[in-house]
VEXFI-753886 format. One record per residue: y, x negated, z negated of N, C-alpha, C in turn. Coordinates in pm, whole numbers, padded with zeros to 5 digits, always signed. Layout:
# residues N
YXZYXZYXZ ...
# end
This chain:
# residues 256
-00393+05215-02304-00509+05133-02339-00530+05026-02232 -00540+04921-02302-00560+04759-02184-00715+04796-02115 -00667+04754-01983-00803+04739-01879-00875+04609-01902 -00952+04595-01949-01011+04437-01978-01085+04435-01813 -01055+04461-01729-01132+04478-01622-01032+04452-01502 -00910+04466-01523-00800+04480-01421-00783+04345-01359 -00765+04332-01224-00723+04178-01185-00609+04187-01121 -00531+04280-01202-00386+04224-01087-00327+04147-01112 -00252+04065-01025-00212+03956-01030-00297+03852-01060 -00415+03831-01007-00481+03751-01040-00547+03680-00886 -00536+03564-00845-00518+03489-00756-00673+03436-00717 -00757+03507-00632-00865+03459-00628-00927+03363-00502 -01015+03247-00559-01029+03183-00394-01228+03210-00375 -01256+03217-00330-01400+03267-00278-01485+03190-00141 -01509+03075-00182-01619+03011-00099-01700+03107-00001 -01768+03055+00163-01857+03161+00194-01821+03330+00230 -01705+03344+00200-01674+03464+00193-01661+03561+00310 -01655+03515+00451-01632+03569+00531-01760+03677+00588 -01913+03672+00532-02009+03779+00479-02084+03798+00398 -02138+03879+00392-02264+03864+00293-02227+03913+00121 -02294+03836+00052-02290+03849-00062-02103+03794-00123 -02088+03719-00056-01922+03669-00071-01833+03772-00031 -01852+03844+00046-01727+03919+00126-01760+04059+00015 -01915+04064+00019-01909+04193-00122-01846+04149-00232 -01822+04052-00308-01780+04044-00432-01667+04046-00424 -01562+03962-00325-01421+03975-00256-01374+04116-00271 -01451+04209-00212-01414+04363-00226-01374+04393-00361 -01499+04403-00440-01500+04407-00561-01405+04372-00643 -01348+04243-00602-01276+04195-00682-01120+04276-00635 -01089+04260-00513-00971+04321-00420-00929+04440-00477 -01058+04524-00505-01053+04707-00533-01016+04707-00723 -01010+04588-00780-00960+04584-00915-00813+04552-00865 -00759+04489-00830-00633+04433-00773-00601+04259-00773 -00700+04190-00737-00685+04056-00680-00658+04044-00564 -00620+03922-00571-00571+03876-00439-00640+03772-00388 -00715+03797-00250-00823+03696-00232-00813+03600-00104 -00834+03488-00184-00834+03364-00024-01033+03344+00018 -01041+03388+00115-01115+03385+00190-01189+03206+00219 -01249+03189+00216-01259+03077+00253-01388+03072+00320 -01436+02977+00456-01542+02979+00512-01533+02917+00612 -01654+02814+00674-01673+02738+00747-01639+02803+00902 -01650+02929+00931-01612+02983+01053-01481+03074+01014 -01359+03019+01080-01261+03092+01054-01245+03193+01087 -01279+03234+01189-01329+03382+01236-01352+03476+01165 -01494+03433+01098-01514+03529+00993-01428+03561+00941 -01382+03445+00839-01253+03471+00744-01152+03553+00753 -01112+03526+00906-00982+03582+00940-01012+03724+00914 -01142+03806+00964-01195+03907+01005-01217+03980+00891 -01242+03894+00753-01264+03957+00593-01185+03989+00554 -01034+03937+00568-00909+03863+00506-00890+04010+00536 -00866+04067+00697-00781+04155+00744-00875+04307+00671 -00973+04299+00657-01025+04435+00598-00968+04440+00447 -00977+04303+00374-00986+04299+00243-00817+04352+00240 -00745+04333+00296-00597+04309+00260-00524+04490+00298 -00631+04600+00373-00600+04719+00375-00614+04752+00218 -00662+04683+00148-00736+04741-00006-00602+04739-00035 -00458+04662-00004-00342+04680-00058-00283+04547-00144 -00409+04418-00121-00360+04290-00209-00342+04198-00075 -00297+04123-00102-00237+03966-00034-00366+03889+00000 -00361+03846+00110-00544+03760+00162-00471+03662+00206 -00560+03528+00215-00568+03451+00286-00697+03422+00340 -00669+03330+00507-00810+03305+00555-00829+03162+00589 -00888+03075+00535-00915+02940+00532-01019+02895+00583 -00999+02783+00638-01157+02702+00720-01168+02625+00612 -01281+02573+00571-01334+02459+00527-01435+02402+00528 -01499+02320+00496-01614+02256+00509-01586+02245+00343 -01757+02311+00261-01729+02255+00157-01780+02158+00103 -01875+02085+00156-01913+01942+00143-01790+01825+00134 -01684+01853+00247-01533+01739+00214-01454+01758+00092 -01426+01652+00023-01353+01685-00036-01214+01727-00032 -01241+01648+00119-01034+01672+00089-01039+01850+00161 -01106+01878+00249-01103+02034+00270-01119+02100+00156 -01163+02096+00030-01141+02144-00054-01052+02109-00158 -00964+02025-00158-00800+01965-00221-00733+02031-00107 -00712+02088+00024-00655+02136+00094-00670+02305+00079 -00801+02323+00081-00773+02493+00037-00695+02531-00062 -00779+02445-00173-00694+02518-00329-00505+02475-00304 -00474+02366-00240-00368+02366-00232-00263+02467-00166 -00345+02493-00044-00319+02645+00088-00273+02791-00050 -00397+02713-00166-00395+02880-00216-00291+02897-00331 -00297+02766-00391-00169+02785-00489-00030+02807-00389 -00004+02708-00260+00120+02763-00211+00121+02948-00171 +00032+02987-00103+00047+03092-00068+00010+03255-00145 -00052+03223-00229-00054+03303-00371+00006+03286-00452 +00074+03177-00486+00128+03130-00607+00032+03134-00692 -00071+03068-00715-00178+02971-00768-00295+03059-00777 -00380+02962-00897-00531+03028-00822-00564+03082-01012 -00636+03184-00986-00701+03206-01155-00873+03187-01127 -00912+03239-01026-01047+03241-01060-01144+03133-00923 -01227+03080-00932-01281+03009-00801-01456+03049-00786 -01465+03152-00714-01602+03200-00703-01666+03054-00596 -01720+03004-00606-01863+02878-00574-01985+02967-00486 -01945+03064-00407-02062+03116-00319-02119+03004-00182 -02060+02935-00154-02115+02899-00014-02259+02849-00078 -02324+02874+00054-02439+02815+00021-02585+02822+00165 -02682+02763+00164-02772+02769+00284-02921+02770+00199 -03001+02791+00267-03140+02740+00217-03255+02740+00353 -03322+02654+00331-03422+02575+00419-03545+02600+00369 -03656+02684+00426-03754+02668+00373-03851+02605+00458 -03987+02544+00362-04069+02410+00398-04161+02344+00333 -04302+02345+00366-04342+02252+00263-04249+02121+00225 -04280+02113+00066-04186+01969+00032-04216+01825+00101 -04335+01876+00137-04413+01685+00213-04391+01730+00321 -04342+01792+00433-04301+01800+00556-04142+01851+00585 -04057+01881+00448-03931+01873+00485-03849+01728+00500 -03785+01704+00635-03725+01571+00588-03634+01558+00469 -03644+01466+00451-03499+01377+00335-03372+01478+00409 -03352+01407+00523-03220+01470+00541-03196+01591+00520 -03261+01695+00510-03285+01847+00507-03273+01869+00360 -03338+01798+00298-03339+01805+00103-03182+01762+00089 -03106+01652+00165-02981+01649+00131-02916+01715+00173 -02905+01760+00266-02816+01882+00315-02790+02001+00214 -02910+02053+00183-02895+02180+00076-02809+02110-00050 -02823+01987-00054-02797+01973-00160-02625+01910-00170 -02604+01894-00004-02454+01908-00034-02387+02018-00020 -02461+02115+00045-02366+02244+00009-02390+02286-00091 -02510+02329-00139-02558+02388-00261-02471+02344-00386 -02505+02229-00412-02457+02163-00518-02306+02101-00482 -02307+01971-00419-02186+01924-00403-02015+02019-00348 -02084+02100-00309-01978+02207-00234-01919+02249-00397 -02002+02316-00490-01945+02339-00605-01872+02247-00730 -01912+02129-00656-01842+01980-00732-01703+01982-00675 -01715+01968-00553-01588+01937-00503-01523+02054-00487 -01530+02172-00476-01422+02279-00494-01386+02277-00673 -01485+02288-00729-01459+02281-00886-01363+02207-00931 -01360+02101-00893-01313+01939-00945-01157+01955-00854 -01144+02044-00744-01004+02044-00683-00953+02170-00758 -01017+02302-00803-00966+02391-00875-00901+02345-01041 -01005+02223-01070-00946+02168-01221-00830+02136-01248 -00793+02057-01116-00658+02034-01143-00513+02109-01142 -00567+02227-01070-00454+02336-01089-00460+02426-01247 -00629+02446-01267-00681+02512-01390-00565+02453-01514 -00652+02349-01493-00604+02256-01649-00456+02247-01655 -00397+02256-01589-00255+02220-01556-00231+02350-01653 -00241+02461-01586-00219+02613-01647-00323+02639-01804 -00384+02562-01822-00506+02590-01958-00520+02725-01906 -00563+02779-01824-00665+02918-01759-00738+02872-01653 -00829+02948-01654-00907+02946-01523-01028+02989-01542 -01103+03085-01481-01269+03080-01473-01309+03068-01337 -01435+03013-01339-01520+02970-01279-01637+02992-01233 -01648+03061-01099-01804+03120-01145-01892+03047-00998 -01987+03018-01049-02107+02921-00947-02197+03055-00957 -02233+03073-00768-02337+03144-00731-02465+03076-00714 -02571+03100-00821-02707+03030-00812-02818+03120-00768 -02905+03111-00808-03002+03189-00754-03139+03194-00903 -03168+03321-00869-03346+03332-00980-03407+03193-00906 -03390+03158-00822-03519+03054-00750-03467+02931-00825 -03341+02931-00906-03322+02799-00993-03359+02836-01146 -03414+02956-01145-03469+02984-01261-03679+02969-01273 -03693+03028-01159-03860+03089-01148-03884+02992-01009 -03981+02957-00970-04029+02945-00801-04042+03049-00747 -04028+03093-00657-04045+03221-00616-04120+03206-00504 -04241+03263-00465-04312+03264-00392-04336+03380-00254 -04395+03403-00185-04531+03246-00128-04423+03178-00053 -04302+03213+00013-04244+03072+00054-04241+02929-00011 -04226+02843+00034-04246+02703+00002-04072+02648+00014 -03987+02650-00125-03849+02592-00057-03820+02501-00225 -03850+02435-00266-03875+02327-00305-03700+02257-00327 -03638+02249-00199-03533+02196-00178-03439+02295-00236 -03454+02411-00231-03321+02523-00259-03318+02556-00399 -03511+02559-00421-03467+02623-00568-03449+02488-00660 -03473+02346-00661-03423+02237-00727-03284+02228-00694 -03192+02300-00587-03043+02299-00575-02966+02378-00705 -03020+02469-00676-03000+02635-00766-03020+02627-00868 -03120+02511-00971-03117+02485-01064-03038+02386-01102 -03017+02308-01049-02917+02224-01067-02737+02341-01064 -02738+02381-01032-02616+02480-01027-02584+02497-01173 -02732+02583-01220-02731+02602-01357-02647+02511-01433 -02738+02380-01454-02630+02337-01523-02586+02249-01491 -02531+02243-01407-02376+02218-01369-02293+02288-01439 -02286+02445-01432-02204+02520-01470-02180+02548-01635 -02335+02471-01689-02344+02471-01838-02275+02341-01866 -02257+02236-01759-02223+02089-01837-02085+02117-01839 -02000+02171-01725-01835+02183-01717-01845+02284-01811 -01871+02379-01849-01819+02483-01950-01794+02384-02055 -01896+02310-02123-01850+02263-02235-01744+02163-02198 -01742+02065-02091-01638+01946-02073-01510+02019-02057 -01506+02183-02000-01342+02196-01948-01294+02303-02009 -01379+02317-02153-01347+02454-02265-01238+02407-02337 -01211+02297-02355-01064+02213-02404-00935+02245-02307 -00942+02285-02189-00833+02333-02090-00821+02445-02080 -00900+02553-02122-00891+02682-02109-00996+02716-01993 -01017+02654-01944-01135+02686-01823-01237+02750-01846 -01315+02858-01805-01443+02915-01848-01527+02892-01696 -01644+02822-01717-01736+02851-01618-01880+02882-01649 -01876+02996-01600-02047+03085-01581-02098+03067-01424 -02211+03125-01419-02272+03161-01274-02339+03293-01301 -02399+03332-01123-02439+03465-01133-02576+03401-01069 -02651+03467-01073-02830+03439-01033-02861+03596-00992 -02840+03528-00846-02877+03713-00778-03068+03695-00721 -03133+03756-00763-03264+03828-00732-03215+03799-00539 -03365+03881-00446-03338+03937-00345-03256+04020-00362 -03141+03966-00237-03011+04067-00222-03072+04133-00059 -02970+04217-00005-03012+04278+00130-02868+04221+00230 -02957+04116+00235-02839+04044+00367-02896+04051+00496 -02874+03996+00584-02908+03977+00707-03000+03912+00736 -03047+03801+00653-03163+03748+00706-03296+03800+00650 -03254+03856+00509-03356+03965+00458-03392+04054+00478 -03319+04106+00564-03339+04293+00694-03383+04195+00762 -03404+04087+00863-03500+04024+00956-03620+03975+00875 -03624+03956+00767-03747+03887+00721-03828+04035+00698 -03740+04154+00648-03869+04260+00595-03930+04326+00782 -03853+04330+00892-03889+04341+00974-03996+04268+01048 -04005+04111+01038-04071+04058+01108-04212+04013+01023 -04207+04023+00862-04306+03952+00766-04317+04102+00656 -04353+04236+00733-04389+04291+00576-04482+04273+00502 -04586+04190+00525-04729+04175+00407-04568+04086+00330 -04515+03996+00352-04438+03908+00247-04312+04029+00171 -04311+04108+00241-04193+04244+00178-04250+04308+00084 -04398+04321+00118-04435+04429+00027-04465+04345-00106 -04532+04238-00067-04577+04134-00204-04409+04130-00263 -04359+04137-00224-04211+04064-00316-04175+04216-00414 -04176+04320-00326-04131+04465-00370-04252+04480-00493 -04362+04426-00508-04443+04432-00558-04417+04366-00744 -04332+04288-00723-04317+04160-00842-04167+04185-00864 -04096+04299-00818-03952+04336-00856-04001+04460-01001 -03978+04456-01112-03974+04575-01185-03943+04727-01125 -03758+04689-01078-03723+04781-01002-03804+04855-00854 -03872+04782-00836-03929+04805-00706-03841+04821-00605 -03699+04786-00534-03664+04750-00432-03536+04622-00435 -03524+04563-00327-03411+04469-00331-03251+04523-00382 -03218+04439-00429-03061+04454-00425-02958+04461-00316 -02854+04582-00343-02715+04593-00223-02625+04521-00242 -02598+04388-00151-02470+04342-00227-02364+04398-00297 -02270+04515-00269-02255+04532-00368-02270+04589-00509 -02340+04527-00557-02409+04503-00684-02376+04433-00790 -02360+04340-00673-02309+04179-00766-02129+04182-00788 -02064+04323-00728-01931+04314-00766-01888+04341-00951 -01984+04399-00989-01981+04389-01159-01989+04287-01188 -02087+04223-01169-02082+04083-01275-01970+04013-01208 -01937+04023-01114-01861+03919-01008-01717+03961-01110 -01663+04053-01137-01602+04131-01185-01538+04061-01341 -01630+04107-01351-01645+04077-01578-01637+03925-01554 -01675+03833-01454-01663+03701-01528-01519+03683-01499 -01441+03724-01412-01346+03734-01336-01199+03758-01437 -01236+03865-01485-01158+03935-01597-01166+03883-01718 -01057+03955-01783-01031+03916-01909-01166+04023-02002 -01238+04067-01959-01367+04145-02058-01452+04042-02096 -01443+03886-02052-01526+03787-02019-01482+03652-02074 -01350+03659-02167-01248+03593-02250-01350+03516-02336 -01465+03512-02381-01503+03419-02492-01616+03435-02419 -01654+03421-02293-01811+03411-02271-01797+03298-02116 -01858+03189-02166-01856+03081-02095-01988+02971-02084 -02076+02892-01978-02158+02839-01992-02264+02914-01965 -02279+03067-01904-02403+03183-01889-02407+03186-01779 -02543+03236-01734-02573+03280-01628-02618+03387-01633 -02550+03491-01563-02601+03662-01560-02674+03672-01449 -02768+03706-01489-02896+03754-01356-02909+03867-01319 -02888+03885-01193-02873+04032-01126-03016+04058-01028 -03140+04071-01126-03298+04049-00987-03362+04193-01006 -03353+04329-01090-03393+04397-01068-03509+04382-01190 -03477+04307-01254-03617+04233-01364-03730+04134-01288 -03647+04101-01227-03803+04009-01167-03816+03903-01241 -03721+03843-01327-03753+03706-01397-03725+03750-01555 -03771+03891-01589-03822+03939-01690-03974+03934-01726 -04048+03942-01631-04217+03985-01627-04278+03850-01601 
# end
């Protein structure tokens, strides 16, 4: 019986990846049988993901990039087709957020998010197309956020969640433009996950922990890995006719 779930042989490149929510889905993906290029602004990290991910028994690579350049991102995907022998899937995780009132964040600060946020997923996308289309395969998955769905409060970030929505559709406008090549692109919209700056925020701000735990259905945050299912299914062939979605992983918070 076929694994609609299996990724072997399947060539993955992963923005951001060297922690966090990136390096969990990397696993995820690794422990099906992909093969994952690492990619991340501190090579260090990378190197440091690459070498755990690659005991799982698949082929890693570890890449620097900046994903705001374009040509660092025509140089990764290129790194990854030579050294994998090409790419099937391009997870879109990098990402930052700034929070701020909107009338006291500068301009420059609103653009910043918005070249990693957004442009980072233009220009890796747009360098993955051309290997995609070449092959008529490929999926695509952009990491957004509930905050491009809901505002999420009482922080004030204005700049991140107008990024994150914009992600959205982004990922809805290429599904339909690159469904003629075989390309599928979705995103994932993760709720509070439990990263590092969120173990410092419930430490230093719990009246803001408890209000948030308060407006989760589930009543607690998410473990990154969590997001290795959906990360998973868009990844795989279980995910063959489903393109242009965003699966939300919040615990129900942008149910209520």
């Amino acid at each position: 019986m076929r694994d609609l779930f299996d990724l072997h042989g399947h060539n993955v490149l992963i923005t951001g990846g060297g922690r966090g929510l990136g390096k969990a889905m990397a696993v995820g993906m690794a422990e099906r049988g992909a093969n994952i290029a690492i990619v991340d602004i501190d090579l260090d990290l990378a190197k440091q993901a690459a070498k755990e991910i690659e005991s799982l028994g698949v082929k890693t690579l570890a890449i620097r990039a900046d994903v705001t350049r374009t040509e660092d991102a025509n140089g990764a995907v290129a790194e990854v087709v030579r050294g994998l022998g090409g790419l099937d899937v391009l997870v879109n995780n990098a990402g930052i957020a700034i929070q701020g009132a909107a009338e006291e964040v500068p301009i420059s600060e609103f653009k910043r998010i918005y070249e990693i946020d957004v442009f980072g997923v233009v220009n890796f996308s747009k360098a993955a197309f051309r290997h995609m289309a070449a092959r008529k395969h490929g999926s695509i998955i952009n990491i957004s956020s509930i905050a491009g769905m809901i505002v999420v409060t009482p922080q004030k970030q204005a700049s991140y969640n107008s990024a994150k929505a914009a992600v959205i559709l982004l990922t809805k406008s290429l599904a339909v433009e690159w469904a003629p090549y075989g390309i599928r692109v979705n995103a994932i919209a993760p709720g509070y996950m439990m990263t590092p700056p969120l173990e410092k925020m419930k430490a230093e701000d719990p009246d803001r922990w408890k209000y948030w735990m308060g407006r989760i259905p589930m009543q607690r945050v998410g473990q990154p890995p969590e997001l290795q299912g959906a990360a998973i299914y868009l990844a795989s062939d279980a995910s063959s006719y489903v393109t242009g979605h965003t699966l939300v992983i919040d615990g129900g918070m942008t149910a209520m």
